[in-house]
Structures are given as C-alpha cells and as structure tokens.
C-alpha positions in Angstrom: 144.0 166.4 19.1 146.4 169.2 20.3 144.2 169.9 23.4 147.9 170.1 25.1 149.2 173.4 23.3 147.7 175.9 26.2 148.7 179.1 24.4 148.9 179.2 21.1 151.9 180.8 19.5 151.4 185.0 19.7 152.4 187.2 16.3 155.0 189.1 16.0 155.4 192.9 16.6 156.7 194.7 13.7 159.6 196.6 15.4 157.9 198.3 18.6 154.5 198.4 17.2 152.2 195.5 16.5 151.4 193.3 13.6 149.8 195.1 11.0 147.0 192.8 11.1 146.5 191.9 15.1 146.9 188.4 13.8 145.8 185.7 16.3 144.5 182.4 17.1 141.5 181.6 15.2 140.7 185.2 14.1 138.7 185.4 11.5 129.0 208.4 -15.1 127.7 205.7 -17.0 130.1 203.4 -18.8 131.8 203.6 -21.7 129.2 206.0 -23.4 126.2 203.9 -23.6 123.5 205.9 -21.8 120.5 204.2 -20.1 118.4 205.2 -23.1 121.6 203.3 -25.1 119.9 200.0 -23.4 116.6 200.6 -24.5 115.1 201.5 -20.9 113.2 205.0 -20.3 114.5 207.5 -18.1 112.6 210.3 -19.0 109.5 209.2 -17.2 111.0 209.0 -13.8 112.3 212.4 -11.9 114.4 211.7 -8.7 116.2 214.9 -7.6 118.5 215.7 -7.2 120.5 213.6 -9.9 123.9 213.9 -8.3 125.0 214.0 -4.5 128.4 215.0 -2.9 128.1 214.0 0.9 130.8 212.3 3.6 130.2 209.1 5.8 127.5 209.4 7.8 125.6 211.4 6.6 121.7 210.9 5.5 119.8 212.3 2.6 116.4 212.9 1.8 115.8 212.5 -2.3 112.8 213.6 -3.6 110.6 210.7 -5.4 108.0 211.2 -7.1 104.4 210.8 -5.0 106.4 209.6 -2.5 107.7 206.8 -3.9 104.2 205.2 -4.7 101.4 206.4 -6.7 99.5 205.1 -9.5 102.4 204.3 -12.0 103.3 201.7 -9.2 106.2 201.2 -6.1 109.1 202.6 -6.8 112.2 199.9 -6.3 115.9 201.1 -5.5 119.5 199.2 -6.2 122.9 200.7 -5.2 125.8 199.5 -7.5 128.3 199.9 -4.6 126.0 199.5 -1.2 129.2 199.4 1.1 129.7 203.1 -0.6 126.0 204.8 -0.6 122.4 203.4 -0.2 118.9 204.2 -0.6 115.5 202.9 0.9 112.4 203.0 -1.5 111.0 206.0 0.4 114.5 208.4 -1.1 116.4 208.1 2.3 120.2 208.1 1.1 122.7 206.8 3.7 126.3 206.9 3.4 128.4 205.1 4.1 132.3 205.2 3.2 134.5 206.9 0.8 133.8 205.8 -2.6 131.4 206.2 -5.8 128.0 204.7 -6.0 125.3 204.5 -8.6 121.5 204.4 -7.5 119.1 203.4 -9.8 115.3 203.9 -8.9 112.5 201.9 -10.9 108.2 202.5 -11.0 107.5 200.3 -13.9 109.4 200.8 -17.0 110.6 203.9 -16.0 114.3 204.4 -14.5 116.2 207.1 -13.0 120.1 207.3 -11.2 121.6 209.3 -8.9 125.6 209.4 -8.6 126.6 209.5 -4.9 130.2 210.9 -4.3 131.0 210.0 -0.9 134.0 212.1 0.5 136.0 212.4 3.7 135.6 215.5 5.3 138.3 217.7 4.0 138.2 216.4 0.6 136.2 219.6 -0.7 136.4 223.3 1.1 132.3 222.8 0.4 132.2 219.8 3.5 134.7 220.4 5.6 136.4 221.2 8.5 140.1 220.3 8.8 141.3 218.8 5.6 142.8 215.3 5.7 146.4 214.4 6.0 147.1 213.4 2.7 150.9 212.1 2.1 153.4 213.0 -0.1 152.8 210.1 -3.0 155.4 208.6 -5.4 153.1 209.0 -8.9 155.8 207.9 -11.4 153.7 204.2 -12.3 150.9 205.1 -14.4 148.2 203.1 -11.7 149.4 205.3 -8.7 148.7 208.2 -10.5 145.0 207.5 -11.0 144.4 205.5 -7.8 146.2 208.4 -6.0 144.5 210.9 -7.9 141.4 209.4 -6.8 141.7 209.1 -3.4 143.1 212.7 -2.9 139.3 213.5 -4.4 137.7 211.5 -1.9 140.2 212.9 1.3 141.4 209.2 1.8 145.5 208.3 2.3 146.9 205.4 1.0 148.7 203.3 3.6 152.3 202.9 3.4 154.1 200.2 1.4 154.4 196.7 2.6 157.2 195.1 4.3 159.1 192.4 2.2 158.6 189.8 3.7 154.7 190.9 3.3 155.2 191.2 -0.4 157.0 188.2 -1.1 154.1 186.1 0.8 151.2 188.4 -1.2 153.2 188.1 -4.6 153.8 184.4 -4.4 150.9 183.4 -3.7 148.9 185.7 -5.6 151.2 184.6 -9.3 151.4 181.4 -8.2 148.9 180.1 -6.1 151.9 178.5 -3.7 154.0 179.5 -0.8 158.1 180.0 -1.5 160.4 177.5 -0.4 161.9 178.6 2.6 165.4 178.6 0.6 164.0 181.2 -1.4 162.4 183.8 1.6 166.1 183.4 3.2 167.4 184.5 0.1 165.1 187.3 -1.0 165.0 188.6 2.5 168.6 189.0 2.5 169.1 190.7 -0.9 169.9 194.4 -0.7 169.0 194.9 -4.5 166.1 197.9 -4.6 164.8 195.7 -7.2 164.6 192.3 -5.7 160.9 193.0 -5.8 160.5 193.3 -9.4 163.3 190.6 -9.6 160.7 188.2 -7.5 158.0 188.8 -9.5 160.0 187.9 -13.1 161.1 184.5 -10.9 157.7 183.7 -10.2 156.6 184.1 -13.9 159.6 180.7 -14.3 157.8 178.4 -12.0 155.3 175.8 -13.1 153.5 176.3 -10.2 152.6 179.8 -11.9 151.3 178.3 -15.0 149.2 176.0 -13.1 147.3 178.5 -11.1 146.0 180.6 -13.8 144.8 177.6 -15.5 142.7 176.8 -12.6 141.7 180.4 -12.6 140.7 180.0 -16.5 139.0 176.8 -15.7 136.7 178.1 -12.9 135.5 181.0 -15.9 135.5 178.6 -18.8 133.5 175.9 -16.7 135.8 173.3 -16.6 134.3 169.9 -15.2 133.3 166.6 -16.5 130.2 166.0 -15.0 126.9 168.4 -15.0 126.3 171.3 -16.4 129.4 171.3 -18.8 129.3 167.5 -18.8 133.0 167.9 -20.5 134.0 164.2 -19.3 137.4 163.8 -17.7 139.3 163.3 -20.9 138.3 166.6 -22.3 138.8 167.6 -19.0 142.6 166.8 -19.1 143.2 168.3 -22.6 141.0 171.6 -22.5 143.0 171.9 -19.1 146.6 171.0 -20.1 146.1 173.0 -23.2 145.4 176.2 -20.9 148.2 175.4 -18.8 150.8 174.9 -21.4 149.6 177.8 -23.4 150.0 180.1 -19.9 153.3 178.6 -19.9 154.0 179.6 -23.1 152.4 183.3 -22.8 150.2 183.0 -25.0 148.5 186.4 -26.0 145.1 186.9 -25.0 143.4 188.3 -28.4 144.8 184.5 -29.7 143.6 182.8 -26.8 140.2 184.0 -27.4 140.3 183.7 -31.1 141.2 179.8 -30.8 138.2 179.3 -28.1 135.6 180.6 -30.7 136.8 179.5 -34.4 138.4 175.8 -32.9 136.1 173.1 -34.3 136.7 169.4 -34.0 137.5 166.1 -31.0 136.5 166.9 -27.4 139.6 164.5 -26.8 141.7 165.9 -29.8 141.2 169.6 -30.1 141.2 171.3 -26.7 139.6 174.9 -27.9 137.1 173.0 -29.1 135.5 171.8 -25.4 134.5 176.3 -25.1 131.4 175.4 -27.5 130.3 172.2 -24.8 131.1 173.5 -21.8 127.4 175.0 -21.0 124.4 173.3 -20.1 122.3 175.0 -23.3 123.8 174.1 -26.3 121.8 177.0 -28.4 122.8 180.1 -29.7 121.0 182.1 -26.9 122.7 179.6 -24.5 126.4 180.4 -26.2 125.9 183.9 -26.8 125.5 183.9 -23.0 128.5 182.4 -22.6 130.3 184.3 -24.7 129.3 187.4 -23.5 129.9 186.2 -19.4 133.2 185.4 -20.0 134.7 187.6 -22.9 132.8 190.9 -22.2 131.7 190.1 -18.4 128.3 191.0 -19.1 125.4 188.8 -17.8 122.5 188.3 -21.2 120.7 185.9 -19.1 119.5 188.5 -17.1 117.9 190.3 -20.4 115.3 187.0 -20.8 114.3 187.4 -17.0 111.2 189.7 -17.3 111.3 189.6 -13.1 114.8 191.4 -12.7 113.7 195.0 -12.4 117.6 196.3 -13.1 118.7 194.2 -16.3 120.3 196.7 -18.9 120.8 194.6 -21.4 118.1 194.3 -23.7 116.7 191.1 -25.3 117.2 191.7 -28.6 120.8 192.7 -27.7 120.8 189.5 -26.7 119.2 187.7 -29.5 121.8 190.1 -31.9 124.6 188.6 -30.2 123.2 184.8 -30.3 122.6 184.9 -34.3 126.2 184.5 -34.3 126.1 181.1 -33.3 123.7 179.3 -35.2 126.3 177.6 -37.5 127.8 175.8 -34.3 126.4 172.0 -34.4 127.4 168.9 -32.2 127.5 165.4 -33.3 128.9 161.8 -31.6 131.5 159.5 -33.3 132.4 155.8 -32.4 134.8 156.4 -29.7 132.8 156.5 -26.1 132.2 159.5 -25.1 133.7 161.6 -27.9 131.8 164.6 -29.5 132.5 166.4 -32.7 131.9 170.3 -32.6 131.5 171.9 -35.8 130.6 174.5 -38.4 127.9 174.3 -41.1 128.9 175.7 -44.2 126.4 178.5 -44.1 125.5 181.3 -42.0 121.5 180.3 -40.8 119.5 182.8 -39.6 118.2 183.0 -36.4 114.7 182.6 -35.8 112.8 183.5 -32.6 108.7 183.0 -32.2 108.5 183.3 -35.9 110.9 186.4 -36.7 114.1 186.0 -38.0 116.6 188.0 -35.7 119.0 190.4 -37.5 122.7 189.7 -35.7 123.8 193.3 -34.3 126.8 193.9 -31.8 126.9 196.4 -29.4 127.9 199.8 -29.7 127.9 199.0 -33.5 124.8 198.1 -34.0 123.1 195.8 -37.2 126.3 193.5 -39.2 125.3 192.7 -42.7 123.7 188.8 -43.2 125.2 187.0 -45.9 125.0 183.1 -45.6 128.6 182.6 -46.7 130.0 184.3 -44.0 132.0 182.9 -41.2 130.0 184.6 -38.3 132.3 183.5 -35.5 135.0 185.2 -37.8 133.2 188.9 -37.7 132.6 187.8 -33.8 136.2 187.6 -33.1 137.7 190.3 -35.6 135.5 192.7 -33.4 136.0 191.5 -29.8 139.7 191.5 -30.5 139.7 194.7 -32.2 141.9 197.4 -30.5 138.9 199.9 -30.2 136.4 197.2 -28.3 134.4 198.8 -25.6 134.7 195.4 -23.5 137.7 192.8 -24.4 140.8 194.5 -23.0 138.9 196.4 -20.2 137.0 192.9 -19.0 139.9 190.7 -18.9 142.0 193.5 -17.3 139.5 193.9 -14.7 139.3 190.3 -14.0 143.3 190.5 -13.1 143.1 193.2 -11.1 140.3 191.6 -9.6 142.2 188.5 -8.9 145.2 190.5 -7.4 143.2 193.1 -5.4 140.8 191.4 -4.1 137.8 193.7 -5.7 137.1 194.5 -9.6 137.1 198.2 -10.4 133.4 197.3 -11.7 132.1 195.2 -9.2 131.4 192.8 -9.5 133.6 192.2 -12.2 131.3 189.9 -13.9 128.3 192.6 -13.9 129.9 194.8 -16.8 126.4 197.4 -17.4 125.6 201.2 -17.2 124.2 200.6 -14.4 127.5 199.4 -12.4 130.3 201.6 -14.0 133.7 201.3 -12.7 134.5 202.9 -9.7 137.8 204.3 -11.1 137.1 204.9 -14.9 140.5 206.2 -15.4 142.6 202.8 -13.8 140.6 200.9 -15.8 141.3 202.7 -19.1 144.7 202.4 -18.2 145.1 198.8 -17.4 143.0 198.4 -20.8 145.3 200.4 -23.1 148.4 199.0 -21.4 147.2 195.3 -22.4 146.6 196.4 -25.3 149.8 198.5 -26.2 151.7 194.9 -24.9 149.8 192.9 -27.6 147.4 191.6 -25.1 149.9 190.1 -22.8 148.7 188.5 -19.9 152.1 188.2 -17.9 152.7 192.0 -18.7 149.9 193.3 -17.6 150.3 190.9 -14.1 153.8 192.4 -13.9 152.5 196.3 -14.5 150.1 195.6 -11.7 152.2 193.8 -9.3 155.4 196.7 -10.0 152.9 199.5 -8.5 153.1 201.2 -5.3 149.4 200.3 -5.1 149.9 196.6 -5.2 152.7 197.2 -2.4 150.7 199.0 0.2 150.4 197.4 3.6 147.3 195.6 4.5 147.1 197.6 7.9 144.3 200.2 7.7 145.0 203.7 9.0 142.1 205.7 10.9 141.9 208.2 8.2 141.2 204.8 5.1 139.8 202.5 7.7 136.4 202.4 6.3 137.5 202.5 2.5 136.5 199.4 0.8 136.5 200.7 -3.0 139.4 202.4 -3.6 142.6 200.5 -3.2 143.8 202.7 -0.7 145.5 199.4 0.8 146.1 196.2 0.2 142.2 194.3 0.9 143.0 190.9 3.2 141.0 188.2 2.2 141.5 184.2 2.9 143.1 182.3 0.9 141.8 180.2 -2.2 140.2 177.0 -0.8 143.0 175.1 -3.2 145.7 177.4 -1.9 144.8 177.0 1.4 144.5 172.8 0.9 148.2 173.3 -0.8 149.8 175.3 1.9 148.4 173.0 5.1 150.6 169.9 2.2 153.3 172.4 2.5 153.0 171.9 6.3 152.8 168.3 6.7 153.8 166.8 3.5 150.0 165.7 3.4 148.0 167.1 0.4 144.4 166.2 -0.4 143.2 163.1 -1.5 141.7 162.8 -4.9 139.6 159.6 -6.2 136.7 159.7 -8.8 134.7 157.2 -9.6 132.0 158.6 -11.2 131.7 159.4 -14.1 133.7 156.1 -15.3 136.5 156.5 -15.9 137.8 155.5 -12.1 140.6 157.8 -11.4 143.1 157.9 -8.8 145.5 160.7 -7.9 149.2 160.4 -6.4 149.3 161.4 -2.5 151.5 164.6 -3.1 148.8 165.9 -6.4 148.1 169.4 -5.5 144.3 170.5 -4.9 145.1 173.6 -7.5 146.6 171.5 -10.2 143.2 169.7 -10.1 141.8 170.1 -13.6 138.1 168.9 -12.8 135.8 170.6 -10.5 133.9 167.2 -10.4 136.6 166.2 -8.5 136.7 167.5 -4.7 137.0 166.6 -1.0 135.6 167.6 1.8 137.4 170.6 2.7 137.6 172.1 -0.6 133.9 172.2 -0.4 133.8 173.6 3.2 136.4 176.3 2.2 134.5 177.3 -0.9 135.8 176.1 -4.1 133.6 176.6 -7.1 131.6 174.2 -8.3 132.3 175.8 -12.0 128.4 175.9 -12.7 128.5 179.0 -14.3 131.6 181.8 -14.7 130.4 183.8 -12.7 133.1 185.2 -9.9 130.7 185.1 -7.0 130.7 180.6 -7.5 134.2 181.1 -5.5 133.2 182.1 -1.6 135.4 182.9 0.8 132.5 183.4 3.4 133.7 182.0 7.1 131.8 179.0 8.6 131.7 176.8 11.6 132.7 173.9 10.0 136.0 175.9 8.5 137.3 176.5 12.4 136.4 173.4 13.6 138.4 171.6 10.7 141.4 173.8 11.7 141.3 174.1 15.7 140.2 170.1 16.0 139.5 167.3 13.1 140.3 164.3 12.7 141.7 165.2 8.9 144.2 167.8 10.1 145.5 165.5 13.0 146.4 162.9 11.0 148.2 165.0 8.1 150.1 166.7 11.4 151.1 163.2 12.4 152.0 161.6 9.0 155.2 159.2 10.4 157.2 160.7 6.8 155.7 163.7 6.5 157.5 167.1 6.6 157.2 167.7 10.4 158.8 164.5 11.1 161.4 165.0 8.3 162.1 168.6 9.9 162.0 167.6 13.7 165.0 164.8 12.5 167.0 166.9 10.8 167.3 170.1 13.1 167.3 167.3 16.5 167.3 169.5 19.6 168.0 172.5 17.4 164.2 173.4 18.2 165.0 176.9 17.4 165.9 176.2 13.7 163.2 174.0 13.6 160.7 176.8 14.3 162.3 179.0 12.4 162.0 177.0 9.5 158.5 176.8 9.9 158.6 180.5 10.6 159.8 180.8 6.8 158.1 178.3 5.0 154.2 179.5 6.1 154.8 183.1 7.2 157.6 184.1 4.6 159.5 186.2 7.9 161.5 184.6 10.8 159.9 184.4 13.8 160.4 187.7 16.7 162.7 186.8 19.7 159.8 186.4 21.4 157.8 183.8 19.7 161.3 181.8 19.1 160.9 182.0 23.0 157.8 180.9 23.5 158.3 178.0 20.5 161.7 176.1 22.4 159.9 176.4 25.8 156.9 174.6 24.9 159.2 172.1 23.1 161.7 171.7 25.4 159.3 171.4 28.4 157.4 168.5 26.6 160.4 166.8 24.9 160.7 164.4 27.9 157.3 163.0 27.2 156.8 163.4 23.6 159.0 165.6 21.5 157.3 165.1 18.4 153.8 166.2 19.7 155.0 169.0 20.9 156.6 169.8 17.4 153.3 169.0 15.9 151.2 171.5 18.0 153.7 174.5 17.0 152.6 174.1 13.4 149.2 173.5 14.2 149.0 176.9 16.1 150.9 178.5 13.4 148.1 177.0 10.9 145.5 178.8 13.2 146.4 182.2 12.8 145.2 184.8 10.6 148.8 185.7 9.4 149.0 182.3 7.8 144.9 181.2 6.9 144.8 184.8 5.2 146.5 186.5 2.3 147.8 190.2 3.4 
C-alpha cells in the first residue's frame, strides 16, 4: 500500500487565510394555489394555534393541540416539510432550528392542520432582535440574485462572497459535464484576464461530449434506464433509449419535444428509442404509468395516494385514477426477434374501470376532460403538460436542474411536488419556470441562466453569520461527488477507469479499459465501487436512489485497497506517463497533478513538501514515491468533494 507517505500532502492557504473548506486527509403558503381542501383532505376539524410562527434558531415553542394532542378523535401525528429548518413533537413543542421556511402538518384521523414556521436570524425583524445582521452590499442585476437575495435579507442571513476561479472552473466542469478539465485548459482559463471567461467556460463546456453524456446519465437514473429488473429494458434497448438521449442533449433538444416524443412514441424497443418510457416500470398498467408519468414529469409521487398507511399523502386516489385513464390505450406485444417488444396504441380510447366503476379521466387543477373513444388521450396528456400555463412541467424540470447544480431542490425533495412541501423560495422557482419557458423550454439555457448567477458563484466557505443555513442558497452546498464522477476522476488520475463485464442477462458484454463509469448506459451494469459510493440502482426515479451518504468501506477503498493500488501502479498509466515525461522535474510533475484534480497550482508550500518527499525517496524508488503524492491528493476533501 502507501503505508510509506508519513504526512499526507497539507491544502493550500488562500492568500494568508486558510482553505475555504479546511480540506484534509480523509475528511469527510401552500403551492401553486391548491389548498389542502384542493386535495380532498379536511382541515376544518383540526385547530392547532397559532397557524403561523416567526421565531429565530433556538428557540422553543409551545403550540396548542387540541386535548393535548390525544383525545377521543385519536393521536395526533406531526411532519415537518423542512426538519433541518423547524420541528415539532406530537405533544406541540416547536424547535427551531436554522434560518429557513418550514411547513408543519398535524394529523388525528382524517383531520389535518399546518403551521408555517419562519425561522429568522436575529436582526432580521425590529420584532426579534437585538443588533441587526451585517448584511452586504449585493449585486441584484441577474434575475435569481434578486430573489435569493431578497430572501435571505428577510431571514437576516448574508450570502458568502463569490468563488475563486479556480473554484468555479472545478464546480462548473464538473457539475455540466460530469468530468474534470484537462490541465491545458485550467492553465489557460486561469490565465485569461477576460471578466467573462466565466461565462465563456460555461458556453465551452456546452461543446464537449463529455457534457452530453452526463445529462443522459442524469435522464437515465429518472427514466429508469436498466436492462434487468424492474424496467427489464434489456441491454439493446438499453443502448438506443440511451444514445437517443445522449444525441438529442447533443443536439439541444427542447424539453416540451422531449417529453412529447416519450409519451405519443409507439413502436420496436430496439428501433424506436421513445418508445422504451412505456416499459421502463415494473407495472405495466395505467395506475402503474400514470405513476410514472406523474414522478418524472410533474415530480409528484401517486403511489403514495393508494397507501391508506401514509398519514401525509396529498394526493388523492381518484386524482390518481383521473390521471391513469389516460393510459388505457397503451398495449405491449412480442415479435419474432428475441427479446423485442412492440408498444402500442389501440385505436380507441377505453375507459378505465376500477372495482366495477368506470373512472372519469380528470387532470389537476382542471379538473374532469370530456371521454370520447376516438380520442388520442396521450395527445390531450401532452397538449396540457406542455402547455405554457401548467402548474407543474416547467417548474418540475427546473427544479430538478437547480437541484442538480445546488445541491438542494427549492421543494425538497424535489421529487415530493405537494401542498404539503411548497417551495422554500416561491419566487426563484417561478422565475426559473418562466425563464424555461420564455427560452422555448431550453434545457442548456436555463443551465447557462443558473450557472451566470452570482448565486451559483458564491464560495463554498460558510461565514458565522450563514453557517447554519441549509435552505437558502446563501452559499454554494459541498457535497461528494457523483459515485461515476468520482470513479471517472480517480481514471483521470491513473489512466485506470472501471471495469465493465455483463454477463447476465445474455447478451455477454465487454467494455474497453478506458469506458468511462458515467458513459455507462445500464445501471445493471456496476462494480464494486460504484455500489459502495452510491450509484443508483434506477429502481424507481425517485432522487433519493442516488446517496452520497459516507461509509467505512468508502475510506478504506481510498486510504488502503487493493483496487486503488493497482490502478496507482498501472506500468502505462498516467502516473508513469507523467513521472517520464517531467524526469527529475518533480516540481512540474506535481504541479501537473496540482491542475489536473484540484483545477489551481499547488501553494509554495505544498510544491515544498511534494519534491522533498520525492527527492528523499528517489534513491530507492522514485516512482512510489510519485504514486503516494497522488494517492494523498485523492484523499483529501478538496478533490473527493465538489465545492
């Protein structure tokens, strides 16, 4: 192993003061309009007062409940939307916690009541506070800082300041692309004195394949791509449903067209990609697609409206059976070739029949949709979600980027879309919506509007004053990276990726040595440390399938595996490539390094620390010594984390 590296490299300072992050070894209102009553839940019954609370961190408050929180009518249950923000125990004891929003909701039987918790700094409101907080001057010209700013000057929490470049170009490269910069391209963007180079970066990234190929691994974990069970694609549908997203991110597809192909594509699993969104769910039924539908197009969760045992469900089962009338018409049926399947449409609209009644199809927020047999009902499906004035298309999808780039969903999580969970910033949200929207639902543009704002930029580094903000986007949230970025960048390293084989189902597959884990189409498909480092297993769409929780097994792999050790000590791999080219130039060779994972050249003091160790081990084995500078580089936070 690299038992021999004593110290493992230290982290640079950023000018006199530290690294932003301390990195080290081995550190690890109801929405939209619908009311509750909208859902078809009573809130009459149930009086918890009082209804709305302003309060700062810290603080505890006692609600009144009715008998105490028992009685006859039953226990009463509580659920906080947001319960880093605000919380409540069954008795009416409020706690909270950080600067934020949160919705309570209180249940005794089929009656329901909420409370909306404000939680502000002290100095946010003349009403709480002493001193009031030291709220910079803010640059609101970008439509998002305005309400994210805007927000927190309500709540008394400052933004931090903006990132460093060599910060941004690491967060935007890898959060576009999925894939660190060549180190060709940090020297270059580091040096540029354009005051644009940032925007500049982010059009560059939108050229690269590598791009095109991350968001269709994105789409694939929310569209369920795998060949084996639940979605039991089979890898040649796998390929084409996954090259077809691919090429049509390539080709900027817009989104409304995107989603209009998914649902009104009929045809060959192995000929007509689209087609694969009607078999890529374990039930083939229309309650079983209208579920699907609704997770990934609207982000709300209808299975949760069959399950009598979820107290907090706000969708309703006939709003559920409405929606899954739609769906009747979609039929399955095998052909000659092995493995192939034909999806499609009967020629007439069947009614949907449930215990005996026939269900009326009804959308929501609009309510009961004419049945007439010779209508296309995927057709009045898709003309609505796409419409312009849809309560959920533009806002989900935009919520889902955000999501992706901020490391939380304004409604989270993102994939919970109810009254019950409203955004926590109702006004970003209706702006990232109507800017899709005004683009022609253009994925890249909205990306590009996100990326472009000063509240994308802000440093990762907390300040005493935001420190215990985790909904508001006051900074920049850290978070590990993707268990497929992560695999990617350790090939970066070494010139060792992860190796791919399948041999079930037939059939047998073999990938080249340099494939890339996100280029990976199949989720069937995996190795070891994909699995360990939390890669979905694309069961469902839901968001929380991709974990990024720390484990045992994660360090160990890291600070001593057999797996790491040999992709360190590949004979043609890229730190024996780099270690012949710079020779005894060890302080190129770390500063290539330096680049190449951590997008900055290292301090003077790390450079330092980097030749000594070399130079004193050169004598006995050069090479090693190489080896066990990247291998502490690949234990720190700066490079295991995305900041």
């Amino acid at each position: 192993m690299h038992s021999n590296t004593t110290t493992p490299l230290t982290c640079r300072s950023d000018g006199a003061t530290r690294h932003p992050l301390g990195f080290g070894i081995l550190s690890f209102g109801i929405f939209l309009g619908f009311g509750i009553l909208g859902f078809g839940i009573s809130a009459a019954a149930l009086q918890v007062t009082p209804a709305e609370v302003t309060t700062t961190p810290g603080q505890t408050i006692k609600l009144e409940l009715p008998g105490n929180g028992g009685g006859s009518a039953g226990k009463i249950t509580t659920y906080s939307n947001a319960p880093d923000v605000a919380a409540s125990t069954p008795d009416g004891t409020l706690r909270a916690l950080s600067p934020g929003r949160a919705l309570l909701s209180f249940r005794q039987g089929n009656d329901y009541a909420t409370v909306a918790v404000t939680v502000k700094n002290a100095g946010a409101d003349s009403q709480l506070a002493s001193a009031p907080a030291d709220f910079p001057k803010t640059d609101d010209t970008h439509p998002i800082d305005l309400a994210v700013n805007k927000n927190l000057r309500a709540l008394g929490v400052p933004p931090s300041p903006l990132c460093s470049d060599a910060e941004f170009l690491r967060r935007a490269c890898l959060d576009l692309m999925g894939a660190l910069p060549p180190a060709a391209k940090t020297r270059e963007f580091l040096a540029d004195t354009d005051p644009d180079k940032r925007a500049k970066l982010v059009d560059w990234i939108f050229t690269r394949p590598e791009y095109a190929e991350y968001w269709a691994m994105r789409w694939c974990d929310v569209l369920r791509v795998k060949s084996e069970f639940p979605s039991n694609l089979w890898p040649q549908a796998v390929a084409i449903y996954h090259a077809w997203l691919r090429d049509s991110i390539a080709a900027n597809m817009r989104y409304d067209a995107m989603a209009r192909a998914l649902l009104l594509t009929a045809g060959s699993n192995f000929r007509n990609p689209p087609a694969n969104f009607y078999r890529a769910t374990e039930r083939r039924t229309p309650e079983g697609l209208a579920s699907a539908f609704a997770i990934i197009f609207m982000g709300a969760r209808l299975d949760c409206a069959y399950r009598d045992d979820y107290p907090y469900r706000t969708w309703t089962k006939p709003q559920a059976e409405g929606l899954a009338a739609f769906f009747t018409d979609v039929q399955y049926k095998s052909t000659g070739e092995w493995k192939e399947e034909i999806v499609y449409f009967n020629d007439w609209w069947k009614p949907l029949q449930v215990g005996g009644k026939t269900i009326t199809p009804s959308l929501p927020g609009r309510g009961e949709v004419p049945f007439n047999r010779m209508t296309n009902p995927r057709k009045i499906l898709a003309d609505w979600l796409t419409a312009p004035d849809n309560p959920y298309f533009a806002r989900h999808v935009a919520d889902r980027y955000w999501s992706a780039l901020m490391g939380r969903g304004i409604t989270n999580p993102v994939d919970d879309v109810r009254p019950g969970n409203p955004p926590s910033n109702p006004d970003l949200l209706d702006i990232l919506a109507r800017q899709l929207i005004a683009t022609g639902y253009d994925l890249r543009a909205l990306l590009r509007f996100i990326v472009t704002s000063q509240t994308y930029q802000r440093s990762s580094v907390a300040t005493d004053a935001n420190r215990a903000d985790v909904q508001n986007f006051s900074r920049y949230i850290p978070r590990r990276l993707d268990a497929e970025v992560l695999a990617d960048a350790v090939g970066t390293a070494t010139g060792a990726y992860e190796s791919f084989s399948s041999r079930i189902p037939e059939p047998i597959a073999l990938w080249p040595d340099d494939f890339h884990s996100v280029q990976n189409p199949d989720s069937s498909v995996t190795t070891g440390f994909l699995e360990a480092f939390g890669r979905p297993g694309r069961d469902t769409s839901y968001a929380y399938e991709r974990t990024r929780t720390p484990s045992l097994s994660q360090a160990l792999y890291f600070f001593d595996s057999d797996e790491l050790t040999k992709k360190l000590k590949k004979k043609d791999g890229t730190i024996a490539a780099l270690a012949k080219q710079f020779g005894s130039d060890y302080a190129g060779f770390c500063e290539e390094y330096y680049l190449m994972l951590l997008c900055r050249p290292p301090t003077a003091a790390e450079r330092a620390r980097a030749v000594r160790y070399i130079r004193e081990a050169a004598a006995n084995n050069k090479l090693q010594a190489q080896q066990d500078v990247v291998w502490a580089l690949l234990n720190t936070k700066e490079f295991l984390y995305q900041h």
